[in-house]
N, C-alpha and C positions, 0 to 999 in steps of 0.2 A: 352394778357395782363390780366389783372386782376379787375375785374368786384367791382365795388364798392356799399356795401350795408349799410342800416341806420337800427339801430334793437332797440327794449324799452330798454328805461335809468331804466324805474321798471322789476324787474326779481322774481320768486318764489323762496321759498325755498325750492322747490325739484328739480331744478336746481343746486343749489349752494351744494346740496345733492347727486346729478349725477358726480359732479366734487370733491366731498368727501373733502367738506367745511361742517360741520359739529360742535353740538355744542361742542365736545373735541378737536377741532382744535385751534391753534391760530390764524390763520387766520381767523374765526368765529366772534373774538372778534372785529377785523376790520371793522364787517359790519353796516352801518346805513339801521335799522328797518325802514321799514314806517308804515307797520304794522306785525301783527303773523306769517303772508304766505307772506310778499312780502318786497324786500331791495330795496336800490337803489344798483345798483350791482357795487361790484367792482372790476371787468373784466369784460371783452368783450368776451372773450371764450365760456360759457354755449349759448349764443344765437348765436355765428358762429359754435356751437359744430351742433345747432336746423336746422341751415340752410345748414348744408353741408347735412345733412342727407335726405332733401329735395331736391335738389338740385342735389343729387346724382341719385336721379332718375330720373331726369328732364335733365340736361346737361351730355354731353358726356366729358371723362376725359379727361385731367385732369382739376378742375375744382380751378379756382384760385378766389380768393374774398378777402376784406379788408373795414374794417371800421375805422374811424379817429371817436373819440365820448368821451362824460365824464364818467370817472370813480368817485368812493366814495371809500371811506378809513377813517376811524378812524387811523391816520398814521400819523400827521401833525407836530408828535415831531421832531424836527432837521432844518437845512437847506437844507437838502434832499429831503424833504419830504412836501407832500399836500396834505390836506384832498378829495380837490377836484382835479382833472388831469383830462389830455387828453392824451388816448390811441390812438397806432394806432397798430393796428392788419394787420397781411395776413395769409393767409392760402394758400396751394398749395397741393390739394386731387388727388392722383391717379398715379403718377408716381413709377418709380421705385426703390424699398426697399434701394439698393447700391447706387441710387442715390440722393439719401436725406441728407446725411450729405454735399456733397459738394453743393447740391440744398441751403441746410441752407447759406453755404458761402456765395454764389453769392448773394442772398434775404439780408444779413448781409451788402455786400458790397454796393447795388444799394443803400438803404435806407441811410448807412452812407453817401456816398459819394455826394446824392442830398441833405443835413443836413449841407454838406462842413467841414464834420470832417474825415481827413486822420489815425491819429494817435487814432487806437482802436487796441484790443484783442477778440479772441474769449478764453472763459474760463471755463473748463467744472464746473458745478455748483451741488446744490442738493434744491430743491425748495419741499414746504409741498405739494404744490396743486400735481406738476407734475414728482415731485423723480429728475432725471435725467435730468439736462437743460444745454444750451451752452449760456451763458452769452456776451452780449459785454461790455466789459470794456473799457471807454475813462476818465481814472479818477475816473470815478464812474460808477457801472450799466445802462445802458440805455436801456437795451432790454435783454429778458430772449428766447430761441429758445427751441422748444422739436420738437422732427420726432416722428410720428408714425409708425407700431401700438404701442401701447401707451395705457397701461390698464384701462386708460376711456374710451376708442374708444368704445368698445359694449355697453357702456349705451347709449351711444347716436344712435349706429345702422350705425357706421361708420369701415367699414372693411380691408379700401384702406391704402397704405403706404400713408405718408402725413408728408409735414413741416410747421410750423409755427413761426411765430414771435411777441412779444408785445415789445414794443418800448413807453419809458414813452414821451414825446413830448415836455414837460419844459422840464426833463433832457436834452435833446439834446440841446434845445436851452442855457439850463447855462452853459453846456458844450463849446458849437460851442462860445460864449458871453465872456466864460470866468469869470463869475459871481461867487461870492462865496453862495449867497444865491440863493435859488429856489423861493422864495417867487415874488422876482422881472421880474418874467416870468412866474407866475400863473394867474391863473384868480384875480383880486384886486383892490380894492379903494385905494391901497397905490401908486400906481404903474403904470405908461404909459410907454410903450416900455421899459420897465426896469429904467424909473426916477424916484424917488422917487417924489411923487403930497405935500408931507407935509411938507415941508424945510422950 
């Protein structure tokens, strides 16, 4: 199974520099400063990037992990979209290279399917952080996949073939809901279990 781990909501900026978030990126523009050296991050990546590499020394492969936690984003334009969100990540380090893309499937299917959404796509994408992603589409994005190796892997010191997934966690729920807005399934003073509190 897959060991579950809790990492800092604050991150550095030579993190967000290791995953080549950068300030010519647009994604850069996303981030809430707390201050010069440190965000509130918006991904879970850089610190499961910190822990596999630790980890790799420590457990024997393949070494699987996942965090459910808040993300940040400057992003809040749309019904899609919220500044604040809940990720959930997995990662699965060390198996074999040919078996990653279908490793990806299965990781795609178990998540949708405990979510209780049948009808999705997997759909090859292109993403700034990570080039090359496998998207699932249920209406809209709900999770981005990459396999390693994967031309971050050595800033972090990680060498292993590897899959991962982030999966936004409103999105499923407005998805699985049937909601037109995301708002009504974020974090909110407007909003209990998707009822609007102000009528």
């Amino acid at each position: 199974g897959f060991v579950q781990v809790v990492t800092p909501i604050i991150i550095s900026k030579g993190s967000l520099d290791r995953m080549s978030v950068t300030e010519d990126t647009p994604f850069y523009k996303q981030v809430y400063w707390v201050s010069g050296n440190q965000c509130l991050r918006p991904m879970l990546a850089p610190n499961l990037y910190s822990l596999l590499n630790q980890l790799n020394r420590l457990w024997e492969k393949p070494i699987r992990i996942f965090e459910v936690g808040p993300c940040f984003r400057k992003d809040s334009e749309g019904s899609a979209h919220l500044s604040e969100f809940t990720m959930l990540n997995l990662v699965e380090l060390g198996l074999s290279e040919e078996k990653c893309p279908q490793r990806l499937e299965e990781l795609a299917g178990l998540v949708m399917k405990a979510a209780g959404i049948d009808d999705y796509s997997l759909v090859p994408d292109r993403s700034d952080v990570y080039g090359k992603t496998i998207d699932i589409v249920a209406g809209m994005e709900v999770a981005s996949g990459v396999t390693g190796p994967h031309r971050l892997d050595t800033r972090w010191g990680i060498f292993d073939p590897w899959v991962g997934f982030g999966f936004g966690l409103e999105r499923l729920c407005l998805v699985r809901e049937g909601y037109q807005n995301i708002k009504r399934v974020g974090r909110s003073l407007k909003y209990l279990d998707g009822v609007r509190l102000n009528i």
